[in-house]
N, CA, C and O of each residue as an XYZ file, in Angstrom:
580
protein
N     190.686    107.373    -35.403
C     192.120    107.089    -35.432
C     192.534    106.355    -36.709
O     193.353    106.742    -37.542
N     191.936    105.410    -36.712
C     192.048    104.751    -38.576
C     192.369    105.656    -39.198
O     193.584    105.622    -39.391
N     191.622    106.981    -39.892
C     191.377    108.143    -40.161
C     192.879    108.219    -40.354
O     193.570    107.721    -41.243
N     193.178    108.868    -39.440
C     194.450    109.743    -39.441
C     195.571    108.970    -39.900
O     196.375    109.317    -40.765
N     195.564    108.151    -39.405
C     196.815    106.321    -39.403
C     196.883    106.518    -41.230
O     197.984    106.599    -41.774
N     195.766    106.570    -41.934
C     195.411    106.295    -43.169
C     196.012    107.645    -44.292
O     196.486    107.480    -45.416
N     195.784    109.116    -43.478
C     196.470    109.997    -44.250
C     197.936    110.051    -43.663
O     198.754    110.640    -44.369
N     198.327    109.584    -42.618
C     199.808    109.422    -42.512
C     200.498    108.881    -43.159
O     201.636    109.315    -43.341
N     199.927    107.398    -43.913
C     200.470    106.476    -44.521
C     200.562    106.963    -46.243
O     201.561    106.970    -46.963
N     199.554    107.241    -46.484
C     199.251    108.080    -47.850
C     200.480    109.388    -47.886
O     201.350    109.233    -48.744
N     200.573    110.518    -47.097
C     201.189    111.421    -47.173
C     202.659    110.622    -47.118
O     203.325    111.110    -48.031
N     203.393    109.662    -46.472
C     204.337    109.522    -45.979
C     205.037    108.583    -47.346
O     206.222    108.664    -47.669
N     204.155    107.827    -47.936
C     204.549    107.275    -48.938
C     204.473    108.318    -49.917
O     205.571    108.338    -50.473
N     203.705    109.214    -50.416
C     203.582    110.293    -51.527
C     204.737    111.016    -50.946
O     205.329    111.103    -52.022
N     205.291    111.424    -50.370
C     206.549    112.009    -49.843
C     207.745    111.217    -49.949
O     208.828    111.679    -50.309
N     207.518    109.902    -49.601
C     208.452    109.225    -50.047
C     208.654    108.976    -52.164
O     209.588    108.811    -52.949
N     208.035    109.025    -52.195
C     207.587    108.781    -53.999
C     208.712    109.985    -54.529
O     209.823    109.994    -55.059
N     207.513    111.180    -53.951
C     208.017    112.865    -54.499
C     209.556    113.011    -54.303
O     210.339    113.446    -55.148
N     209.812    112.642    -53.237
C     211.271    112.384    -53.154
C     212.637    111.869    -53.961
O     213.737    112.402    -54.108
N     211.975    110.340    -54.512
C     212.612    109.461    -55.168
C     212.491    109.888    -56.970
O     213.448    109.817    -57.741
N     211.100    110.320    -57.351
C     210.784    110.214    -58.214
C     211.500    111.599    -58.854
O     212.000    111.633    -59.978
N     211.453    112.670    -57.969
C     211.716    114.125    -58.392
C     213.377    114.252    -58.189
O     214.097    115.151    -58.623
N     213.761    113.094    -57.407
C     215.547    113.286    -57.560
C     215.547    114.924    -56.734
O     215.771    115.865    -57.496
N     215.414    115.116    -55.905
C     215.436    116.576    -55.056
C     216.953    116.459    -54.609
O     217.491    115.521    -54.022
N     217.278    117.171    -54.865
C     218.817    117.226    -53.994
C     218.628    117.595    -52.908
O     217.959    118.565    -52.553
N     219.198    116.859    -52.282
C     219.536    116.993    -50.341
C     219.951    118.491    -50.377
O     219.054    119.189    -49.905
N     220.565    118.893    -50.612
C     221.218    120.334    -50.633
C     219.744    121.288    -50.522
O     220.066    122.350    -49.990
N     218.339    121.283    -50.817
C     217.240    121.938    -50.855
C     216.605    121.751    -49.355
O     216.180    122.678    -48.665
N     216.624    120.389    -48.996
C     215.809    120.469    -47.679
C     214.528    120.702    -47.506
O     214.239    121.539    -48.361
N     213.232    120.339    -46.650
C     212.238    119.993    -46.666
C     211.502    121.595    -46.704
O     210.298    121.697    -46.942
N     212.250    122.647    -46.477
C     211.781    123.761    -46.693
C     212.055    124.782    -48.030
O     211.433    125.759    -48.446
N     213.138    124.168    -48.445
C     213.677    124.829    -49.770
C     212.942    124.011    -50.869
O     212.865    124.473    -52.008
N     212.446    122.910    -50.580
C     211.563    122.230    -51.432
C     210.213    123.104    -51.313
O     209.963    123.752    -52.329
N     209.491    123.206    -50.471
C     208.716    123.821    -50.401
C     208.597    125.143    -50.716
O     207.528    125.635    -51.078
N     209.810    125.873    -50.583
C     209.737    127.669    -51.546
C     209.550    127.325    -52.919
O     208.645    127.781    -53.617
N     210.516    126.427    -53.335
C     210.604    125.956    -55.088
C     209.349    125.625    -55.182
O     208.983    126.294    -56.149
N     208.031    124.759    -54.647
C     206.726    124.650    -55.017
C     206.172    125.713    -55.122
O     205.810    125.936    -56.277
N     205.883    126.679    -54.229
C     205.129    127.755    -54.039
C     205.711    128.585    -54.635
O     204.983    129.574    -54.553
N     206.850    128.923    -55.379
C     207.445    129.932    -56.186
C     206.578    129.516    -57.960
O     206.111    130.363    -58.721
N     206.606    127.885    -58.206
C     205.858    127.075    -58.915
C     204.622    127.537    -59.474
O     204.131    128.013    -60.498
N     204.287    127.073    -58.013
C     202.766    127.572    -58.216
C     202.098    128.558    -58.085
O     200.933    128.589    -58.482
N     202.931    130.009    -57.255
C     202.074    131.383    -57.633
C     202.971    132.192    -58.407
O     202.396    133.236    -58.713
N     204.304    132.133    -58.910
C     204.825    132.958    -59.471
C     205.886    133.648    -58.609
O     206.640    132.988    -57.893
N     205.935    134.932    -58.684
C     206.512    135.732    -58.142
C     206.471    136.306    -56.881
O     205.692    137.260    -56.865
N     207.104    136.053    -55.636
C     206.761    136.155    -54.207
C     207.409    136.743    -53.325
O     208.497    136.193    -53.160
N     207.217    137.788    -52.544
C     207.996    138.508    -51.683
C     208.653    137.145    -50.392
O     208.189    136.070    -50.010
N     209.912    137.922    -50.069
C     210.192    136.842    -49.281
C     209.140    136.841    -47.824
O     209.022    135.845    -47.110
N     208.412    138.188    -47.563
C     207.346    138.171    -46.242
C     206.134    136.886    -46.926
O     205.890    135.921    -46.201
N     205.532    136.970    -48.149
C     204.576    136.129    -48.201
C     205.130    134.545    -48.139
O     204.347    133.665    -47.784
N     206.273    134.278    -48.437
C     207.316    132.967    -48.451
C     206.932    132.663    -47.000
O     205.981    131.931    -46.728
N     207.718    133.262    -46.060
C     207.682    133.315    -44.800
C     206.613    133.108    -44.242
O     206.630    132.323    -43.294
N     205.401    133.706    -44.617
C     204.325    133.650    -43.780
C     203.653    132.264    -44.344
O     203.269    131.319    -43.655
N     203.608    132.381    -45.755
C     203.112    130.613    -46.082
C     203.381    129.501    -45.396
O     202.593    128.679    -44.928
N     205.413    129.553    -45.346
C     205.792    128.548    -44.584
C     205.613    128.419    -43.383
O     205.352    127.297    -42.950
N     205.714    129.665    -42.406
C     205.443    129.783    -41.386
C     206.493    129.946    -40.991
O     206.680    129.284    -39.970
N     207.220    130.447    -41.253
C     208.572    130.705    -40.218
C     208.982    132.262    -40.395
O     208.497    133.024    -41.230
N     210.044    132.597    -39.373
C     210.172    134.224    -39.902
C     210.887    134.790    -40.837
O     211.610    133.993    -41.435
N     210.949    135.921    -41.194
C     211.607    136.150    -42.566
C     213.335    136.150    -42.676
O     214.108    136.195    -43.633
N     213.560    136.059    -40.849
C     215.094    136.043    -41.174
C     215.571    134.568    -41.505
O     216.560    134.389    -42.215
N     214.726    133.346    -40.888
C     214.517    131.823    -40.955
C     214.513    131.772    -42.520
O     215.268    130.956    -43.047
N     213.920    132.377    -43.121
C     213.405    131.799    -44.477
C     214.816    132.808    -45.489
O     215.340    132.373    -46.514
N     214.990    133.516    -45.147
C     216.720    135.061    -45.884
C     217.514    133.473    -45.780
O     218.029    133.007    -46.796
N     217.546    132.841    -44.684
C     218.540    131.777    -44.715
C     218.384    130.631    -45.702
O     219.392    130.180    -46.244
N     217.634    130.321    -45.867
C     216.768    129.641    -46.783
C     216.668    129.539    -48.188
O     216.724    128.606    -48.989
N     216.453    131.145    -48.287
C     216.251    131.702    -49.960
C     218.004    132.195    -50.076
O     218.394    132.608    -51.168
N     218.914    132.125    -48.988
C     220.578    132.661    -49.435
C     221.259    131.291    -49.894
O     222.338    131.279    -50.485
N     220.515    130.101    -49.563
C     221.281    128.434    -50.109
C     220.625    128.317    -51.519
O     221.160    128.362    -52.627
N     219.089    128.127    -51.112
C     218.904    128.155    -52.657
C     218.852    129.168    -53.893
O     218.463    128.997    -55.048
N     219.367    130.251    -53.256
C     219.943    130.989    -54.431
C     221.659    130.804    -54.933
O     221.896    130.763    -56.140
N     222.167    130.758    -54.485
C     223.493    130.278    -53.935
C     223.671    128.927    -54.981
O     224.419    128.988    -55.956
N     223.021    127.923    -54.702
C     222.585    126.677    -55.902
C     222.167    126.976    -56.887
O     222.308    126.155    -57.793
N     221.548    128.106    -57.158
C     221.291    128.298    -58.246
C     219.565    127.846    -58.791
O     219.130    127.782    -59.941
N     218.957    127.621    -57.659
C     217.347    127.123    -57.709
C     216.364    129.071    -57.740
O     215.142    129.176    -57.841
N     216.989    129.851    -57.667
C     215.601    130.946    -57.302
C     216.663    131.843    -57.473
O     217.862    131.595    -57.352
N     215.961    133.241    -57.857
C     216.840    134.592    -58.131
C     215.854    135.524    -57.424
O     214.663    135.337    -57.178
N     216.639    136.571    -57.158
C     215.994    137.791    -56.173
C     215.616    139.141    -56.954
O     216.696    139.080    -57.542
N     215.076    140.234    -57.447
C     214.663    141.028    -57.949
C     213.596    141.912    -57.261
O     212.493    141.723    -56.749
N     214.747    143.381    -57.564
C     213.992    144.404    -56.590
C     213.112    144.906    -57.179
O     213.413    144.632    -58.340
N     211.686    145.788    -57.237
C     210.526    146.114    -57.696
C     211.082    147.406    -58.138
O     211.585    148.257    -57.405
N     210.935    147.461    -59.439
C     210.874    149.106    -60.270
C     210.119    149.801    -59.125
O     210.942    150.387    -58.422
N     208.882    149.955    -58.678
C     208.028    150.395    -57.926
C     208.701    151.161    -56.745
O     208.958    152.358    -56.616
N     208.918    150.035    -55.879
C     209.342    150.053    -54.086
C     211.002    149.602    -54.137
O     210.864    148.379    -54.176
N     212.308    149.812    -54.157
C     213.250    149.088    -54.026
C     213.512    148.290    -53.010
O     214.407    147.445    -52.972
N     212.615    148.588    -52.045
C     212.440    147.888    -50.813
C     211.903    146.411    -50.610
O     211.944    145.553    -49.729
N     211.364    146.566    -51.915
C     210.739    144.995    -52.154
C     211.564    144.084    -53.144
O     211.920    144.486    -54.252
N     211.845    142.788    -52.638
C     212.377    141.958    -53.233
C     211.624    140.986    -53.854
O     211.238    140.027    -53.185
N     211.330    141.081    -55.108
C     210.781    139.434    -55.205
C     211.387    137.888    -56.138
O     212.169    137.893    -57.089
N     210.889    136.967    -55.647
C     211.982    135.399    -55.960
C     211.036    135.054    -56.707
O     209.828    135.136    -56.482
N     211.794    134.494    -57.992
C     211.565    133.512    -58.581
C     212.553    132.402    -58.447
O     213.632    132.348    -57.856
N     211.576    131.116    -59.498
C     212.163    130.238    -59.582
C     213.191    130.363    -60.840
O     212.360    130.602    -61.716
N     214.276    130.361    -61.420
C     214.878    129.984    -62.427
C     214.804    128.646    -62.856
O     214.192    127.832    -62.164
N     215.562    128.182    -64.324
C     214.987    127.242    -65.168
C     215.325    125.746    -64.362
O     214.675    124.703    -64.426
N     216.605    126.039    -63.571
C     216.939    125.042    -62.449
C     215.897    124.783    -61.661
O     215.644    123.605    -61.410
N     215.092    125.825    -61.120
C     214.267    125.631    -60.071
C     212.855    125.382    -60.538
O     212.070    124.613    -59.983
N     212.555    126.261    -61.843
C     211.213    124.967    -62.553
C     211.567    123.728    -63.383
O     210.718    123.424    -64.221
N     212.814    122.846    -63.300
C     212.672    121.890    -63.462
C     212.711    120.966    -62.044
O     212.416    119.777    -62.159
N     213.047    121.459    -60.792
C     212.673    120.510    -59.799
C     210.981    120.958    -59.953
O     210.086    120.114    -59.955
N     210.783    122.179    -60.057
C     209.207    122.002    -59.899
C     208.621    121.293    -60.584
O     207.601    120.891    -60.024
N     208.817    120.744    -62.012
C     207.412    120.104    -62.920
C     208.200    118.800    -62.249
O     207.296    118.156    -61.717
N     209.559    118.055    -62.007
C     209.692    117.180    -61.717
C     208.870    116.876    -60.704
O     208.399    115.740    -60.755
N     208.469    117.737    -59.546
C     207.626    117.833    -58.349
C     206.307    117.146    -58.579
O     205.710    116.267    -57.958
N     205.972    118.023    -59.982
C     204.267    117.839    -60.209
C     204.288    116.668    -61.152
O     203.423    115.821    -60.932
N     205.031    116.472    -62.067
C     205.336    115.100    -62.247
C     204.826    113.731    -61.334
O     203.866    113.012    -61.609
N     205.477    113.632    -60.519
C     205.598    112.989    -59.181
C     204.039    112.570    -58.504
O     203.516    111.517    -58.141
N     203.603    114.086    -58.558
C     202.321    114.130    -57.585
C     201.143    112.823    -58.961
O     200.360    111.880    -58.849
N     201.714    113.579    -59.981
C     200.363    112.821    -60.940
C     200.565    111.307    -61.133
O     199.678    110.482    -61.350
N     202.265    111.024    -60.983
C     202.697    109.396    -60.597
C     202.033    108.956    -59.713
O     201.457    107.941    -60.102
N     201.720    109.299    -58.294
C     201.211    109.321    -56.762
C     199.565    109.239    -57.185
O     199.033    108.201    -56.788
N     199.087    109.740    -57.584
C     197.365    109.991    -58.244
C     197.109    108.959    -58.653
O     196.315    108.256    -58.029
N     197.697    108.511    -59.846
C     197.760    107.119    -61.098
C     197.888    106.060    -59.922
O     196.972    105.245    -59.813
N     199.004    106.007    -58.992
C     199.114    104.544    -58.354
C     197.864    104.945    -57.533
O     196.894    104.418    -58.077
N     197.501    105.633    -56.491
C     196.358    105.541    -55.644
C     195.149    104.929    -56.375
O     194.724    103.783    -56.230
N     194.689    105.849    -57.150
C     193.430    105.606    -58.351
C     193.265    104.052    -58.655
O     192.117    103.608    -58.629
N     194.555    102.995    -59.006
C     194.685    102.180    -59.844
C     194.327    101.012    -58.405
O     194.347     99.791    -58.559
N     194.125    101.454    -57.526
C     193.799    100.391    -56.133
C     192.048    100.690    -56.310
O     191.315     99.925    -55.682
N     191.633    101.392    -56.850
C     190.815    101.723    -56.580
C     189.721    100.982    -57.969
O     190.097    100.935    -59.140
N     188.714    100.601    -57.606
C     187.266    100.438    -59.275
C     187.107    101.560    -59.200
O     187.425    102.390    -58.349
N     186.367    101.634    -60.525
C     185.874    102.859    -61.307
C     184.326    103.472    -60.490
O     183.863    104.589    -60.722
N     184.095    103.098    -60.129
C     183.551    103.490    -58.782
C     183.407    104.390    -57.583
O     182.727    105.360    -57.251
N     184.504    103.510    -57.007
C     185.568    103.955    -55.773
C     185.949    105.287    -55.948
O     185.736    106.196    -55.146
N     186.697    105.401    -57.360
C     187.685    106.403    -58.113
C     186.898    108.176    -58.059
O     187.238    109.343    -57.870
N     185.719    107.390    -58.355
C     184.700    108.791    -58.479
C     183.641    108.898    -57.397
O     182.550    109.409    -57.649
N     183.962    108.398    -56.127
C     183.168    108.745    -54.690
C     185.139    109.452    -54.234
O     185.334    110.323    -53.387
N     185.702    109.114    -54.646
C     187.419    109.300    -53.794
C     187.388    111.154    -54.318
O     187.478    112.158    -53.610
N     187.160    110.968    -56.391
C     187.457    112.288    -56.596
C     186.089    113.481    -56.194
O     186.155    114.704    -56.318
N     185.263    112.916    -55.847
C     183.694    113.846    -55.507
C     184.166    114.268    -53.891
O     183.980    115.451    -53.606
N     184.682    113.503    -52.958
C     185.048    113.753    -51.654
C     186.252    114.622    -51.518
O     186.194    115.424    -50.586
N     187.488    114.636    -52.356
C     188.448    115.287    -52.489
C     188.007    116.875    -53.162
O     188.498    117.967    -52.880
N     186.958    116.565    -54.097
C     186.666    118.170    -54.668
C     186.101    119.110    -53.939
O     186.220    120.335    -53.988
N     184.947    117.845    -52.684
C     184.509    118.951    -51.785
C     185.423    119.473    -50.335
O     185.502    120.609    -49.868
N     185.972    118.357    -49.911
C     187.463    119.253    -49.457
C     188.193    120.274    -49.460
O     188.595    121.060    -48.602
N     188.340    120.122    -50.818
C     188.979    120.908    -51.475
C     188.970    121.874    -51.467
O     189.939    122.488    -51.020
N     187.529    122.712    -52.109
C     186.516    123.714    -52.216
C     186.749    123.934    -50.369
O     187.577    124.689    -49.860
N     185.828    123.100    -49.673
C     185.784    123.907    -48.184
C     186.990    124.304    -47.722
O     186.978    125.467    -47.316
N     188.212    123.645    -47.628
C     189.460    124.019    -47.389
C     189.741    125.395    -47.910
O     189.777    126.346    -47.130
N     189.947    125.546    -49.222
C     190.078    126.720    -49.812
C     189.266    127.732    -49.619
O     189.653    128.844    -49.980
N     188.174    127.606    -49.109
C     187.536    129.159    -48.508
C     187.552    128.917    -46.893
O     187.123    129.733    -46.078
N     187.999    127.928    -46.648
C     188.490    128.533    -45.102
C     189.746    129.181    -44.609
O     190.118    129.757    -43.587
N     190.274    128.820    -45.849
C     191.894    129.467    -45.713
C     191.869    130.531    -46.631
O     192.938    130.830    -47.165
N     190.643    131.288    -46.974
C     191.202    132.438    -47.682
C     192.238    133.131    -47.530
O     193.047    133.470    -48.394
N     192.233    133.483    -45.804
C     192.952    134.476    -45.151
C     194.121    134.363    -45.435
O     194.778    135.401    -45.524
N     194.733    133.143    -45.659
C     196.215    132.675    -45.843
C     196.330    133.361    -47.673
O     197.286    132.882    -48.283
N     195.900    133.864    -48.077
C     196.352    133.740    -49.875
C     197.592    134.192    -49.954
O     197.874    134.913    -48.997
N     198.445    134.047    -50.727
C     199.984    134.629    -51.050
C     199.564    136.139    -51.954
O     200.246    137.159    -51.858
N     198.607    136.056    -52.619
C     198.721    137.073    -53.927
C     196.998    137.869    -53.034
O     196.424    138.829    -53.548
């Protein structure tokens, strides 16, 4: 229970940080924040892989991607290929909340780290890499691309 108490507190303050630090406009919401990351970080994304990342359905998420396009955070583009396929990016609006995002996260890193000796720092980043690694091949199944 410690355990958990301990990544609640960590996540809840790094959320609180990402928040403050990245200036997110309320107008995005805890899920439109999250398309703008993942648009970030893989590029170019059908709104089904959006949907299925986030977990919600694709008409949940049409609602979603119609505000923040609408704001002006993400644009829609049909595939030369399939016209049937739509895919979102972020526009220059929407990769500057993103690096502001990742910004943020490396602010959040620096303060954690800085509680920590030089020590500590490198049993914290050796435990996080193997995480990391196992996480990521247990979730292959989930990939966007």
């Amino acid at each position: 229970m410690d355990f958990l108490k301990s990544m609640r507190t960590l996540t809840r303050h790094f959320m609180d940080q990402e928040r403050r630090d990245a200036r997110f406009s309320r107008s995005l919401g805890r899920h439109g924040e999250v398309v703008i990351f993942l648009l970030g970080e893989h590029g170019d994304l059908t709104m089904g892989q959006l949907a299925g990342a986030v977990g919600l359905s694709v008409s949940s998420m049409t609602v979603i991607v119609d505000r923040l396009e609408k704001a002006g955070y993400v644009t829609r583009e049909r595939s030369q290929d399939d016209r049937r396929v739509v895919r979102l990016r972020n526009t220059s609006k929407g990769r500057k909340i993103h690096q502001s995002a990742l910004d943020a996260q490396v602010r959040f890193a620096r303060l954690v780290l800085s509680l920590l000796d030089r020590s500590e720092q490198r049993i914290l980043l050796s435990l996080h890499g193997k995480i990391g690694k196992r996480l990521n091949a247990s979730l292959q199944g989930l990939k966007l691309r």
